[in-house]
Each structure stands twice: as C-alpha cells, then as structure tokens.
C-alpha positions, 0 to 999 in steps of 0.5 A: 502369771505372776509379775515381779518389780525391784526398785531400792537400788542403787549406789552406797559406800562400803558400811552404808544401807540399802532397802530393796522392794519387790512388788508383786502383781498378777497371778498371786496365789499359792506362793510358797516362798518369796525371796531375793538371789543376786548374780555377780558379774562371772558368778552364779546367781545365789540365794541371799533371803527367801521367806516361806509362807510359813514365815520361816527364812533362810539368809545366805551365810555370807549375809547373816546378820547384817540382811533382814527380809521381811514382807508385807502380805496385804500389800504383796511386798517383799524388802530386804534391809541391807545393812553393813554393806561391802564391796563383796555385796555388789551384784544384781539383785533380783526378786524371786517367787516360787509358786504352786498352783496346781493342788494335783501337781508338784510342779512349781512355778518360778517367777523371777523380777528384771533385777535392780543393781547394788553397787557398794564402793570402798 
C-alpha cells in the first residue's frame, strides 16, 4: 500500500500563497500520475493538479495560471504552489496517486492522503 501525507495548510488572506506537500511512503511503484483534489463543504471532490509519469499536467480551469504542481521523484514528493488565492479556493485538499501495479491488469489502485485544509479569508 501506498501511504499519502499533505502538510502546508493553512490560514491566508485573499492574494496570498500557500505550498501544499505530500509525502509518499510504502508501496511506491508503477505510479502513474500524482496529483492534488480539493473537496468543498457540500461540494464534490474535483481534480485541481495532477502530474503523470510522463511529466505531462493537467490544472483545473478555475486554477490555471495561478497553481503550479510539481515533484521531486528522488524524494517521492509531490507540492502545489498556490498563488493568488481566493476565498473561492478554500476547500480540503487532498494528495492523490494513481497506481498500476499489475503489468497483466488494467486495474488501477487509487491512494488518496487524509487531506489538509486551506482556508482564505476576504
């Protein structure tokens, strides 16, 4: 199994930054992309950033531009900069990585971390 830990949350006003970490410990092979969902209160969780294992990323349009996700492989980290923030923004963020690990099957394993809460004021 693959173990997922965010840390980097936190309290900013409207227009300031955050960087959220994720730590990935365990089981860590065949991953096929990592990325960062946030979940609203009364909302459904959404993809904000994923990187794949190609480098290839995929940004949510409601944070293009002002969200960066990158990784560190060597140190099996993944962090989204956050930049420009908005109350819109606040949501529980939570560290997500898809995993094949079975070459003989196209089942996926999804690994998801306890989350970490950004909340920007007005």
């Amino acid at each position: 199994q693959v173990r997922l830990v965010e840390s980097g949350g936190g309290l900013v006003q409207a227009g300031g930054s955050l960087r959220l970490s994720c730590a990935a410990s365990g089981s860590i092979f065949n991953i096929n992309a990592m990325g960062w969902y946030r979940q609203a209160p009364e909302k459904q969780r959404e993809l904000v950033a994923e990187i794949t294992g190609d480098g290839s990323t995929n940004y949510a349009d409601s944070v293009k531009g002002r969200f960066t996700i990158s990784r560190d492989n060597a140190q099996n980290m993944v962090y989204l900069q956050m930049s420009s923030l908005k109350p819109e923004d606040t949501a529980i963020y939570y560290c997500h990585v898809r995993q094949r690990p079975r070459a003989w099957s196209t089942l996926l394993n999804t690994y998801w971390g306890q989350g970490t809460q950004v909340t920007v004021s007005s």
